[in-house]
C-alpha positions in Angstrom: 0.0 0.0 0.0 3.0 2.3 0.2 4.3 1.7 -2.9 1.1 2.0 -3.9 0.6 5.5 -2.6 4.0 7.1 -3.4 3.1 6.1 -7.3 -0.2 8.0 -6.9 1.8 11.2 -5.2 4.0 10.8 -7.8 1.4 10.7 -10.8 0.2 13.8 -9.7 3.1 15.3 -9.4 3.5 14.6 -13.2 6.3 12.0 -12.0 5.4 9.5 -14.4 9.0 7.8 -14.4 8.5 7.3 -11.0 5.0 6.7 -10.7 5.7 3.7 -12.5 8.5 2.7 -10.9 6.5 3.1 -7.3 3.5 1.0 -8.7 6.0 -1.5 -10.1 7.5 -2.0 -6.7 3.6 -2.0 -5.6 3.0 -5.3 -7.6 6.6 -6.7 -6.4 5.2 -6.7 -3.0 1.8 -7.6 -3.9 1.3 -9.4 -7.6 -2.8 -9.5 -7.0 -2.9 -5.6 -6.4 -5.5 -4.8 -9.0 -5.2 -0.7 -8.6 -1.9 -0.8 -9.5 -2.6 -2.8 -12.6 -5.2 -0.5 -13.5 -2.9 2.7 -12.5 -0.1 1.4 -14.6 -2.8 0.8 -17.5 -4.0 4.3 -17.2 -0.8 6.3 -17.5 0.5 3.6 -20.1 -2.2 4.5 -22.1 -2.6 8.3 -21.2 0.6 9.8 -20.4 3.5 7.8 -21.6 1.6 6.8 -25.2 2.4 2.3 -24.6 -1.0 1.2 -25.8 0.6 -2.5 -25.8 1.9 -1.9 -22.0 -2.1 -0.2 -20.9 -3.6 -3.5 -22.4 -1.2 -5.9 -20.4 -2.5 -4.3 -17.4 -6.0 -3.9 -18.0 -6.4 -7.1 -18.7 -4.5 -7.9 -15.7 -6.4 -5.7 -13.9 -9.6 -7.4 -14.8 -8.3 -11.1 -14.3 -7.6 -10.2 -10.7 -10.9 -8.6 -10.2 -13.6 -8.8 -12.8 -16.1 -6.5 -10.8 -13.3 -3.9 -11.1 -14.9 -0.2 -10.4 -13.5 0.6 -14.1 -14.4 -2.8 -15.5 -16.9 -1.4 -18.4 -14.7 1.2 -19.3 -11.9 -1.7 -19.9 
């Protein structure tokens, strides 16, 4: 949750480099964290322009949770 919390602080602070790197660590220490898939999908896709990389975690994102609060935007 840490990890998970830095990336967030770090997304807003237009840190994308190491809002990634935070939410990485995020799934190091917890593989089933489905926000951080879903935060890693969304700055994939939005910021750093890796449609290939936002699709790996969205679908990630839904395998872990399938009632996900963004699952029908996904």
């Amino acid at each position: 949750e840490r990890y998970y919390s830095a990336g967030q602080a770090r997304a807003k602070r237009q840190d994308f480099a190491g809002a990634v790197a935070a939410f990485d660590q995020a799934l190091l220490a917890d593989p089933q964290l489905a926000k951080a898939h879903y935060a890693l999908a969304q700055l994939f896709e939005v910021e750093l322009s890796s449609p290939e990389k936002a699709l790996y975690h969205y679908v990630r994102t839904l395998e872990l949770n399938p009632d996900f609060h963004g699952a029908d935007l996904i």
